[in-house]
N, C-alpha and C positions, 0 to 999 in steps of 0.2 A: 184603366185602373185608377191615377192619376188625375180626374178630371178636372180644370178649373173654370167654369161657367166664366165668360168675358163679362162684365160689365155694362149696362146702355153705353151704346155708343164705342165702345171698344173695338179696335178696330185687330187683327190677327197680323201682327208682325211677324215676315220674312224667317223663317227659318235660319237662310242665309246671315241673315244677322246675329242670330246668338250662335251658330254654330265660329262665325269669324272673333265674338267676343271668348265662346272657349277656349279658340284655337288660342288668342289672345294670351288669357290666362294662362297655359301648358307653357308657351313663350317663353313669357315672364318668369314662371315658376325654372324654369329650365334655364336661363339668364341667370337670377339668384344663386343657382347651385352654382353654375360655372364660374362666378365671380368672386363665389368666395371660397371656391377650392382653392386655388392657387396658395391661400396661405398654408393649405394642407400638402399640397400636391410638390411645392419645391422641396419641403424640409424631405424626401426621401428617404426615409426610414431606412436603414440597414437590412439584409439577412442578419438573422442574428447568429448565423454560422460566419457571417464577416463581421458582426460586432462585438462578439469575442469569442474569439478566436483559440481554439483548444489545442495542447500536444500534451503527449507525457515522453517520460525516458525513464531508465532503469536505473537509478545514482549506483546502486550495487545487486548483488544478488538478490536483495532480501528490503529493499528500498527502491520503492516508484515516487516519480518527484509527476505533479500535474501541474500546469500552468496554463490560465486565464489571460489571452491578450486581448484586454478590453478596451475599444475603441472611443475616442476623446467624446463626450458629450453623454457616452455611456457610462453605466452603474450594475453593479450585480450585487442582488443579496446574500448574506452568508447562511439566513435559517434554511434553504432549499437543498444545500448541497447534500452530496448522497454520493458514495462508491460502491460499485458492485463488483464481482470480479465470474466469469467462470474457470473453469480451471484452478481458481488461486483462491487462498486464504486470505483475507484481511484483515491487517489490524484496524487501530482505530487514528484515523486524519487524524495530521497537526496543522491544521486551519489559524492563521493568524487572526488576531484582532483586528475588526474594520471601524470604520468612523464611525461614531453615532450619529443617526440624525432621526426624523421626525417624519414617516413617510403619510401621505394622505391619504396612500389607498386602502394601509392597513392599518391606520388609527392608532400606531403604536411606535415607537423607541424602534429602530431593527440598525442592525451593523450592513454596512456598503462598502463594496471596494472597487478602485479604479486605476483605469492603466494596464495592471498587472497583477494578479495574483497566484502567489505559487503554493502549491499541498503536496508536504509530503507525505507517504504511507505505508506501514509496515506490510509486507507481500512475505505469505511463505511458497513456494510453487516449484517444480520441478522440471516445469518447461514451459512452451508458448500457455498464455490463458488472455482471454478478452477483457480489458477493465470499459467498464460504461459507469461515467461518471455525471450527475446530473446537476443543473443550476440555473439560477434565473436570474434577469437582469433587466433593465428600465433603459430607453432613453431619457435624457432632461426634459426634449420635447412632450414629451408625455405619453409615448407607447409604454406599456408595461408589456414584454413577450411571456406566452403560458413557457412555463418551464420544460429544458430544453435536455434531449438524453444524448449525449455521443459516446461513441467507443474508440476504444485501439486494442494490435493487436500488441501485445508485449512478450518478453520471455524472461522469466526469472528464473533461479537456481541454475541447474548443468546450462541450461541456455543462454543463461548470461553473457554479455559481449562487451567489454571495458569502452567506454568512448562510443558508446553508439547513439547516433543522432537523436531528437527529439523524433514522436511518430505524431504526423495530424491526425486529429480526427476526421473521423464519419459520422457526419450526420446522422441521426434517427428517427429525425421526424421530418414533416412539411413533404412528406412526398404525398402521392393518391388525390382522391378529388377532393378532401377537406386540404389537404398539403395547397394544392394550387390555387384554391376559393383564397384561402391565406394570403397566398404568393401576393399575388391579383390587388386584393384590398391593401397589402400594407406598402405596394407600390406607387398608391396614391391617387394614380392618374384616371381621372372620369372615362378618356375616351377610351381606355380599354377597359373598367371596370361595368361600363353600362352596359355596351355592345353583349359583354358575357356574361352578363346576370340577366339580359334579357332573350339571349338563348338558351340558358336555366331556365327561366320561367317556363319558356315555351315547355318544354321538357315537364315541367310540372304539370302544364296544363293539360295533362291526359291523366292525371293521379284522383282520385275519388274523393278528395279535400275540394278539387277544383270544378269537378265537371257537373256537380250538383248547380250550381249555378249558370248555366246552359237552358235548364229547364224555368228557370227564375225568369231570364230575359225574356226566353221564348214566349213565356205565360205573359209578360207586360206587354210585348210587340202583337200578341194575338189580341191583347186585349185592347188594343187602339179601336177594332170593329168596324173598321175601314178599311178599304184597300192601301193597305204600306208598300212607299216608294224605297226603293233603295238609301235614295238618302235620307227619308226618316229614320228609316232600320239603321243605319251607320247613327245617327245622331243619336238616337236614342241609346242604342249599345255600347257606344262612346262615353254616355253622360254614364251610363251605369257603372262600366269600365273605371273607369276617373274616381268614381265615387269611391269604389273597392280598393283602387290601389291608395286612395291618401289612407285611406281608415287602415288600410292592411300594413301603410308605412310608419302609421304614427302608432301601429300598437306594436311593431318590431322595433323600432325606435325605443318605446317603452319598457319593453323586454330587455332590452339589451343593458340599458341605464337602472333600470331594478332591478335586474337579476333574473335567476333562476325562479320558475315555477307558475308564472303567468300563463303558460299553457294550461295546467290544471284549473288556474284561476276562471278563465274563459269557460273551463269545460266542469264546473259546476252545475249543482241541479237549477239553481235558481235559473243562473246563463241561457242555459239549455233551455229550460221549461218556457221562459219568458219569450226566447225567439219563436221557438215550436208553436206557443199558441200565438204570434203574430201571425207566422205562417198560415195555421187556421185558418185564422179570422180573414186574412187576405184570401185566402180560397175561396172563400162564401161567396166573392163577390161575384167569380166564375160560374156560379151556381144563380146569377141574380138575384140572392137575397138582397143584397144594396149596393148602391153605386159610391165608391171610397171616396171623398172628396177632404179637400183639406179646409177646415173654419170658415165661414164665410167672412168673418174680421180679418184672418190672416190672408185670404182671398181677395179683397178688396185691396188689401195695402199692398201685397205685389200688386195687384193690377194694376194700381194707382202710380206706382214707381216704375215700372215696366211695360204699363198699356199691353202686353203680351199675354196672350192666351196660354201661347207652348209654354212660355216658361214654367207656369205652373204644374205640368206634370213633369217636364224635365227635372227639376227641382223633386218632385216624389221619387223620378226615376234614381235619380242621385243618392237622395238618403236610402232607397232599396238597396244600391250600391254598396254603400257607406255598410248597412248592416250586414249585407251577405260577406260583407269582412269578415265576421264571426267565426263562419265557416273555415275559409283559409288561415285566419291567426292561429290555429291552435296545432296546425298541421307541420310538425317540422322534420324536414329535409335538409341534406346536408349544403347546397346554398343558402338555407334560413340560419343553418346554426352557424355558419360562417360567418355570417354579417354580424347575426347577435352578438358573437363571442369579440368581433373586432369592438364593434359598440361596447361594449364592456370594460373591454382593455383598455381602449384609447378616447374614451369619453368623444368622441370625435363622428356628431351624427349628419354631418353634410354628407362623408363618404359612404358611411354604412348606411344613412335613409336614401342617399340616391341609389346604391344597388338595391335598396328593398321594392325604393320605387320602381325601376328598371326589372327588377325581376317580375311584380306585380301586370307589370305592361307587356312583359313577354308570356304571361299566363292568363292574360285578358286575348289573347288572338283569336282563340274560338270563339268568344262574345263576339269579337268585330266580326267576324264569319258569320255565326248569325243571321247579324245588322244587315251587312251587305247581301245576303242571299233571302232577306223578309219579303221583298219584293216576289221572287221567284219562287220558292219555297211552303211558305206559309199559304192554307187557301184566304178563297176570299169570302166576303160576307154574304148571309144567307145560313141554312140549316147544315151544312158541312162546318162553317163557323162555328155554330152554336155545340156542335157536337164536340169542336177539339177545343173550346173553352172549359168544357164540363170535364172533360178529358184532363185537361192543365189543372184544374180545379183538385182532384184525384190525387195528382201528379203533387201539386203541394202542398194534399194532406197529409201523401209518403212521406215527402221531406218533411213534413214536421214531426211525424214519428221516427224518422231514420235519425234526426238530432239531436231525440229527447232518448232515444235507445239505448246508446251506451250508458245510462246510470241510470234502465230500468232492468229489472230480473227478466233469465233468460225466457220464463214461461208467459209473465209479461209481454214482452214484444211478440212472443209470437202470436199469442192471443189478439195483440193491434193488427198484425197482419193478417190473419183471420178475418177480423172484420172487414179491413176495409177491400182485399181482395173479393170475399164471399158477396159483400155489401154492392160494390159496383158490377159485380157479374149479374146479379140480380136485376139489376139496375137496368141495366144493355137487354138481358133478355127478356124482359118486360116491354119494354120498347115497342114504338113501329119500325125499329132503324132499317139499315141493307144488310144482308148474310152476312159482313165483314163483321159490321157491329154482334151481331149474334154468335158469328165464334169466336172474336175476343169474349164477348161474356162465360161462356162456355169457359177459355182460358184461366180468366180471373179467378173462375170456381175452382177451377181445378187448383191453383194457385195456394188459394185460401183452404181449401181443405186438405192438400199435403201440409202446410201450416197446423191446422187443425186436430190433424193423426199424428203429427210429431211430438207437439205439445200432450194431447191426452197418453199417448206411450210410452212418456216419461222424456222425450226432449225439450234440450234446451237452449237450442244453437237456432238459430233464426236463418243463419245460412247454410245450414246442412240439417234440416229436422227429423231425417229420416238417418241422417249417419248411426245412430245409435241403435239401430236393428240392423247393420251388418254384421254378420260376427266377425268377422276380418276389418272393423275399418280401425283407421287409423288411431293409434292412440297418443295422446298429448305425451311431449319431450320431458326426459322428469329430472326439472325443475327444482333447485332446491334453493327456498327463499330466502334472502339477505335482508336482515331491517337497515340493521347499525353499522357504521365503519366500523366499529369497535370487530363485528359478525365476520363482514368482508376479510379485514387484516390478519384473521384468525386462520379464515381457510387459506387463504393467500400464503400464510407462513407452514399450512402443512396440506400440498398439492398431492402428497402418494407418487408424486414423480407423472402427473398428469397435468396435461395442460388446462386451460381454464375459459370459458365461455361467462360472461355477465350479460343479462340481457337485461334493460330497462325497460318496465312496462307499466300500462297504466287501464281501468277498466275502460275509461273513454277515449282511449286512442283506436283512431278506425287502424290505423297501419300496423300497429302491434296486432290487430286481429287478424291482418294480411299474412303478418308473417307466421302468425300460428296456424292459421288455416289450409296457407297456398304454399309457402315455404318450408316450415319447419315438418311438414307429412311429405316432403319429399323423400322416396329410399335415400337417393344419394346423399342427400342431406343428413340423415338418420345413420345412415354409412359412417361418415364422415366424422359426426360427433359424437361416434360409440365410447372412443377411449379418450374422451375429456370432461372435466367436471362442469355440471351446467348450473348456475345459480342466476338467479332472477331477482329482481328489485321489482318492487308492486309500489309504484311513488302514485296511486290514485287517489290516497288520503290528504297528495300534497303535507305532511307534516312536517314539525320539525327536523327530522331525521333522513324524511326524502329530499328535503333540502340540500341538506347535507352532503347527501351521497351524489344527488344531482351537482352541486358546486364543485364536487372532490372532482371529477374528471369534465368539468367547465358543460358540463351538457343543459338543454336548457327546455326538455322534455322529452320522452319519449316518442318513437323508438328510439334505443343507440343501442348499441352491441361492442362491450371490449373484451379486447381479448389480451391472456395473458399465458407465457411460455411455463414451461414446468417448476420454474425457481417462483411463479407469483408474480415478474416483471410484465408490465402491459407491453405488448410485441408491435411493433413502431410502425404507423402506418396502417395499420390495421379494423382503425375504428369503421363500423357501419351503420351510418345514420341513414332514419329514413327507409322506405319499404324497397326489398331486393328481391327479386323473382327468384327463383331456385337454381338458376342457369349462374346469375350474378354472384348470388349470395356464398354460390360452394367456390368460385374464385376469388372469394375475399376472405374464403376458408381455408385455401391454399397457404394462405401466413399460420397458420394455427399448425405446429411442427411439435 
């Protein structure tokens, strides 16, 4: 795919050589990060359940005194604060004055208090009731914590008890798999943060953001059109690997330091359209319209600085790499929104790009699987070749419709897949191939023309075309859209005494269509969410206001899923980022009470 014609005279350097100067490179890069953790990795961040430290007590029947013990080096803001009570009435906090000062993160004047801060508040109640009282606070070093919810339980009125002790709090957040991603990062330390962002990856690397590129490598190692050795396959899947994870670090790095909404950004039509027809164009080559070669100016000056032949397609392998980033950046799971959101907090991207990296390298394993089974696996050259190039060719004309689909109409895509299914069957059956070739063709038809009948029958789901003449089939969860916080706050404040489901969604999100497809048509599922209010956020406009909504609960694309108890309180622990099979998703339902 890759080819760079050597030079007169150039002579085919060792493999062995540049795969020792990569190995070189990963070293170094890997040295870097460790050497300059340390300044990250001693300051030890706090829990911020030990950096301050909560109790309340009952001063009298009808007065709850709360106190903040705020750990030296630490800070908490006064605009966060918040009491709730169930059981009990509240009045309104007598919240002291805090110092002024000049904060950087929020561009503004805000009041801070330290050491200690005590609140008292008027309680009307007639027995035990729960107060969960909310705040947030910074270290000097420069964490900022997302704001923190704890409870206790109290007794006012007849329950009142003269001289009874202060009660600690509980906790309410930092538990579940976003609670420990948290734990993980804000304890600093590389050796255990990498080890487990790259058994995360791994984990991802079976998700539909990742396995599209499988077919990528496949298609460049067939396309060598030689017999491939094991350790070409490994070098080659390697240099792509590498490629993917710097570009998939430096656009989560990026993420994290801008904010919210760079997932949309990615998955714009231009984004999309512009890879989809690279994709194209590379498939042709499958087809021997032309051999891809890179300038023969820029051909000449590597060779001239390198005398290496390989280099030069390695270097294409790379930037193929580098762009099947694309693919993965926009995909985000609750390891991805972990890292972002520390990225964020703590400005601090040695820690957060080396888990991005680390995770990237644990969702690169099947690439290197591949690599290593090219030798084995892949035939060899001759008309079996020629066959499963043309084949690969197919293969990335799907992906580039599969990329450009979600921001085309649903009759649209299926129409694409129409063709190119109906297109290639034709194709096989025409042929002189062997019977194998002839009933895939047969297949593909059949393929493209359930496509075909779905569409003219009035579908518009690409992966179900025919859903829409069952008179039983499933019907979509009903959904009731949220633009504005202003929207949100409103139903929030009148639930009917029902709990509350928010789902964040987006038209180019492949996982949001998971969850609507394979998840949300589950009975149990359906069961499950009878008696609570469903509302959805559509952030595919990316707008001002999806912004919004996306920064209000620190998310930094679809999917998330919050959940909130019958007062409108988000229920602690709870969040679901990321696609959940129907099995998962109803025990992360189990909090929804």
């Amino acid at each position: 795919m890759f080819s760079f014609p050597s030079p007169a005279g150039a002579a085919r350097a060792p493999l062995q050589r540049f795969a020792a100067w990569l190995s070189g490179c990963l070293l170094i890069a890997l040295l870097v990060l460790l050497g300059t953790a340390p300044a990250h990795a001693d300051d030890e961040f706090l829990d911020p359940a030990v950096a301050f430290k909560f109790s309340a007590r009952m001063q009298d029947a009808g007065t709850i005194v709360a106190t903040w013990q705020i750990a030296d080096g630490y800070y908490m803001y006064r605009e966060p604060y918040k009491f709730q009570a169930n059981g009990a009435k509240l009045g309104a906090p007598n919240i002291p004055p805090g110092k002024v000062k000049f904060d950087e993160t929020f561009q503004k004047d805000v009041e801070t208090y330290r050491h200690t801060l005590t609140v008292t508040i008027p309680v009307e109640a007639d027995g035990p009731f729960t107060l969960t009282a909310t705040g947030q606070g910074c270290s000097d070093k420069g964490l900022c914590y997302a704001p923190q919810d704890v409870r206790v339980e109290l007794a006012g009125g007849a329950g009142f008890v003269a001289g009874a002790a202060p009660v600690a709090a509980t906790p309410t957040s930092g538990g579940g798999e976003m609670g420990g991603i948290e734990s993980a990062l804000k304890g600093g330390k590389l050796l255990a943060i990498v080890p487990l962002f790259m058994l995360l990856g791994l984990g991802l690397s079976f998700t539909p953001c990742v396995l599209p590129m499988v077919p990528i490598l496949s298609f460049i190692i067939v396309g060598e059109g030689t017999r491939v050795s094991r350790g070409r396959g490994l070098l080659l899947s390697a240099t792509y690997a590498l490629g993917m994870a710097i570009v998939y670090t430096a656009l989560g790095v990026a993420a994290g330091l801008i904010g919210e909404g760079l997932a949309a950004t990615l998955q714009n039509p231009w984004v999309l359209g512009s890879f989809a027809v690279l994709m194209a164009l590379l498939s042709l080559s499958m087809f021997g319209v032309y051999e891809l070669q890179v300038p023969a100016a820029l051909q000449n000056k590597l060779a001239s600085v390198s005398n290496k032949q390989s280099s030069g397609r390695l270097a294409g392998v790379f930037v193929m790499g580098a762009i099947s980033a694309l693919i993965v950046g926009p995909c985000v799971a609750a390891p991805l929104a972990g890292a972002l959101l520390y990225i964020s907090q703590t400005r601090d991207v040695v820690i957060g790009g080396s888990a991005l990296f680390a995770m990237a390298v644990g969702m690169s394993v099947p690439l290197l699987l591949v690599g290593v089974s090219a030798g084995a696996l892949l035939p060899r050259a001759g008309a079996w070749m020629d066959a499963v190039k043309r084949f690969f060719g197919v293969l990335m004309l799907a992906m580039a419709w599969w990329l450009v689909s979600p921001v085309l109409p649903g009759a649209v895509q299926m129409l694409g897949w129409t063709a190119l299914g109906i297109g290639y069957g034709v194709y096989l059956l025409a042929g002189r191939g062997h019977w194998l070739a002839k009933a895939s063709g047969v297949a593909f038809m059949l393929l493209g023309g359930v496509q075909l009948v779905g569409v003219v029958s009035g579908g518009r789901d690409a992966l179900a075309p025919l859903a829409h003449l069952q008179e039983n089939g499933a019907k979509p969860l009903p959904f009731t859209r949220v633009k504005t916080l202003a929207q949100l706050d409103a139903v929030l404040a009148q639930t009917g005494g029902k709990t509350v489901l928010l789902d964040f969604y987006a038209d180019w999100c492949v996982s949001c269509k998971e969850m609507e497809k394979i998840t949300f048509v589950e009975p149990q599922v359906r069961a499950k969410l009878a008696n609570s209010l469903l509302l959805q956020v559509d952030v595919t406009a990316n707008d001002e206001a999806d912004k919004a909504m996306l920064k209000r609960f620190s998310l930094f694309g679809p999917p998330g899923i919050i959940m909130f108890d019958m007062r409108g309180r988000e229920i602690a622990d709870s969040r679901v980022i990321g696609y959940q099979d129907p099995q998962k998703f109803l025990q992360s339902l189990s909090r929804l009470q």
